[in-house]
C-alpha positions in Angstrom: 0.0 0.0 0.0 2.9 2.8 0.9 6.0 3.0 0.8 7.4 3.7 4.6 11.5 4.7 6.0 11.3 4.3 10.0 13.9 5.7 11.6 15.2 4.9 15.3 18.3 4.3 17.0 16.8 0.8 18.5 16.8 -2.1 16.9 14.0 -3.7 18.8 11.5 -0.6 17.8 12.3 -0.9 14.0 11.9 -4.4 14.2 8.2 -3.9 15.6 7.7 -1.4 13.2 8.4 -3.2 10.6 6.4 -6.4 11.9 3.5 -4.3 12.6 4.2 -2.4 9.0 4.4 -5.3 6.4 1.6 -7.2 7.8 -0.7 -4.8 7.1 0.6 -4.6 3.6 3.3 -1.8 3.4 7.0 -2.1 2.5 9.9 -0.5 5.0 12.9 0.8 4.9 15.0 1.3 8.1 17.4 3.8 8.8 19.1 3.8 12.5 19.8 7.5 12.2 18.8 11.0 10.8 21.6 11.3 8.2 21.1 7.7 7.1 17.4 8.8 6.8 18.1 11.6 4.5 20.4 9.7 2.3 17.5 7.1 1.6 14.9 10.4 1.2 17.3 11.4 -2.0 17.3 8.2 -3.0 13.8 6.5 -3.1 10.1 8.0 -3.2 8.4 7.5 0.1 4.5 8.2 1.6 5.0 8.3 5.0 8.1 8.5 7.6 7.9 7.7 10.9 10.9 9.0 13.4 11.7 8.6 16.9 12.3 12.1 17.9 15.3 11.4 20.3 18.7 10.0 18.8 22.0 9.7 19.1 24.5 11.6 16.8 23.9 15.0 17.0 20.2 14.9 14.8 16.9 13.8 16.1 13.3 13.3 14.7 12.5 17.3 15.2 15.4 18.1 12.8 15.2 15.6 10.5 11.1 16.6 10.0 12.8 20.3 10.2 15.1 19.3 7.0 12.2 17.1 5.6 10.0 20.3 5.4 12.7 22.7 4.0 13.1 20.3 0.9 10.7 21.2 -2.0 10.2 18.3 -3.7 9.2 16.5 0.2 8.0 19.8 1.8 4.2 17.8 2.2 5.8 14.1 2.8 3.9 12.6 6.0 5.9 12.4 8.9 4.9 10.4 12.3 7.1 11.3 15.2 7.6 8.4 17.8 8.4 9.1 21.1 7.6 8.0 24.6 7.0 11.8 26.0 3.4 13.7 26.3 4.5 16.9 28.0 2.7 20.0 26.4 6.0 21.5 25.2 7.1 18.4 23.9 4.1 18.3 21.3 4.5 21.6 21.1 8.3 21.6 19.3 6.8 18.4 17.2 4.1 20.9 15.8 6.5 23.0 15.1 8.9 21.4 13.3 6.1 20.3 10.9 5.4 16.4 11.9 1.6 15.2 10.7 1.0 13.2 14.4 2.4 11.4 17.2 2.7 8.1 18.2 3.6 7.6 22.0 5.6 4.9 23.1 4.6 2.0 24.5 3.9 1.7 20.6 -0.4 0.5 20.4 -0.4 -1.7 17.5 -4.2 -0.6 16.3 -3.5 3.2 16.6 0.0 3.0 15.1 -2.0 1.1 12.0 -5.2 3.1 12.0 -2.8 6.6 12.0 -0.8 5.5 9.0 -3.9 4.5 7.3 -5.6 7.7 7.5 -2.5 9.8 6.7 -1.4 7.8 3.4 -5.1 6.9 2.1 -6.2 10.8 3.7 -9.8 8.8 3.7 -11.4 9.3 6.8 -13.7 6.2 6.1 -10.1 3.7 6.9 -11.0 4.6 10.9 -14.5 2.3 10.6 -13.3 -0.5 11.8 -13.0 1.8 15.6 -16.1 1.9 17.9 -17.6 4.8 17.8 -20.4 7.1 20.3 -22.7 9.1 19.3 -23.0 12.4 21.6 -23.4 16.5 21.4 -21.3 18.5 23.3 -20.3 22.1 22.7 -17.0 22.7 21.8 -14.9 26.0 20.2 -11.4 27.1 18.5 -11.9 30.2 17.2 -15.8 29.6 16.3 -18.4 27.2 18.3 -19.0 24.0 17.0 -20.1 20.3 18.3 -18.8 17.5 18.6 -21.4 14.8 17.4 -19.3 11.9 17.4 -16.0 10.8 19.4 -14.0 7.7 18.7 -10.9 6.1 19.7 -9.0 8.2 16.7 -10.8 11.3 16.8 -13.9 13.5 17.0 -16.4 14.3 14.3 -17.8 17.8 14.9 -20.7 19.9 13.0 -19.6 23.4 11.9 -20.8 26.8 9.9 -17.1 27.1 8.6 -14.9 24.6 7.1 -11.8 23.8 7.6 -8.5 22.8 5.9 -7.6 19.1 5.5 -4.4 18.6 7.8 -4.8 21.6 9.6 -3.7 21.1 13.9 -6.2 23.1 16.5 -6.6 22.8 19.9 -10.2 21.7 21.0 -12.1 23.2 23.9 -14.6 21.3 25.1 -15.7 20.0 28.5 -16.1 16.5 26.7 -12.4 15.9 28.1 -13.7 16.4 31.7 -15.6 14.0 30.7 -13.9 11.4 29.5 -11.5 12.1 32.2 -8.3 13.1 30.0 -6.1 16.4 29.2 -7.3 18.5 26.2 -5.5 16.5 23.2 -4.9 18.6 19.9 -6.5 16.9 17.2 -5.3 17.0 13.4 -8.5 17.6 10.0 -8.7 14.6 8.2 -11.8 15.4 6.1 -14.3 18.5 5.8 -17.6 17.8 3.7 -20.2 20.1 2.7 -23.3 19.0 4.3 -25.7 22.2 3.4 -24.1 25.0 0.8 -27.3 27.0 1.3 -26.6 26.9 5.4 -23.2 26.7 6.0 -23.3 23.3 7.5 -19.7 20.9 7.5 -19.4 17.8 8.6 -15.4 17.6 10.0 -13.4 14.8 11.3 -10.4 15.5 13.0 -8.1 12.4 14.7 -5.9 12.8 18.1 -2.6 14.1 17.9 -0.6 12.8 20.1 -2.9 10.8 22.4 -1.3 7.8 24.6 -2.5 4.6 26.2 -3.3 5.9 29.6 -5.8 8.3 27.7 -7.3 5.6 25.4 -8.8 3.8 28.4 -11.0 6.2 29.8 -11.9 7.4 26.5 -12.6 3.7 25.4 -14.4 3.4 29.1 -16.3 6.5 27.7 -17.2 5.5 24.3 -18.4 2.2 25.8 -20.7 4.0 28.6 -21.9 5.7 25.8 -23.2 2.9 23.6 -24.6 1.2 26.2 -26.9 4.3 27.3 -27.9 4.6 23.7 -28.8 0.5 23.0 
């Protein structure tokens, strides 16, 4: 399906990644450091790269998606960042040096798969397979929308203005008080025109950055909802 370069310093996580990878159909390449990484980026035409963000030898995953970005003809290549930290400023200097999402360590097979699905297919409909509750709570960037749906990737949300694919906003909503977890950042996957005559969008946006201790309350949430609703 994609062609994927993983990049990490550890043997054992490229060896899961490329377990995890190849069973669901794509083909790998491994690098074991930044430079290596760029060398096969010259080289070969990838979809998707997913880099730890700390390594040895002077470069790590935030440069490497800096140099990634500065390059035009890979200026929109995906790029996952891997890393086992979820402190605010940590996401914050992934945003910034351009990566698409997160995946935090202890690496969760189903989210690692679902992520690089909808990045490479950008096809909202690949998250299906996920459990998903219906529910309608308020929630606002810079305009008020609601959420109408919230899954283990992601929340769908109506809106009067659309938004573009790919771009990162921070969500309020008491729906995390709720669930029981931080405000998590989540990233536009799709934006459809549900009523031109209204101003009505349909948008689906999936977690940035979101790790296992957070995907059990929300799964505990999800599940609380469904049963209230059958």
């Amino acid at each position: 399906m994609a062609n994927i370069l993983i990049v990490d310093d550890q043997k054992s996580i490229l060896m899961t990644l490329e377990a995890l990878l190849t069973s669901d159909g794509h083909s790998v390449v491994q690098a074991t450091n930044a430079i290596d990484a760029v060398h096969h980026l010259t080289q070969e035409k990838f979809d998707l790269v997913i880099t730890d963000a700390i390594m040895p030898g002077g470069s790590d995953g935030y440069a490497l998606t800096r140099t990634i970005r500065k390059q035009p003809h890979l200026g929109k290549l995906p790029v996952i960042l891997l890393t086992g930290k979820r402190e605010k400023s940590d996401v914050e200097k992934g945003l910034e040096s351009g990566v698409n999402d997160y995946i935090i360590k202890p690496i969760d097979p189903d989210m690692l798969l679902a992520k690089v699905r909808t990045i490479v297919a950008s096809n909202v409909n690949q998250t299906s397979a996920f459990s998903e509750a219906a529910v309608a709570v308020k929630a606002e960037w810079e305009i008020k929308n609601e959420i109408v749906a919230v899954s283990e990737l992601g929340f769908t949300l109506h809106s009067s203005v659309p938004m573009p694919l790919g771009k990162i906003l921070r969500v309020k909503s008491t729906i995390f008080n709720e669930i029981g977890i931080e405000p998590v950042a989540i990233r536009i996957d799709s934006c459809e025109d549900l009523n031109p005559i209204e101003n009505a969008w349909k948008i689906h946006g999936h977690f940035v950055g979101i790790a296992e201790k957070e995907l059990t309350p929300l799964r505990l949430f999800i599940r609380s909802k469904q049963s209230k609703a059958s």
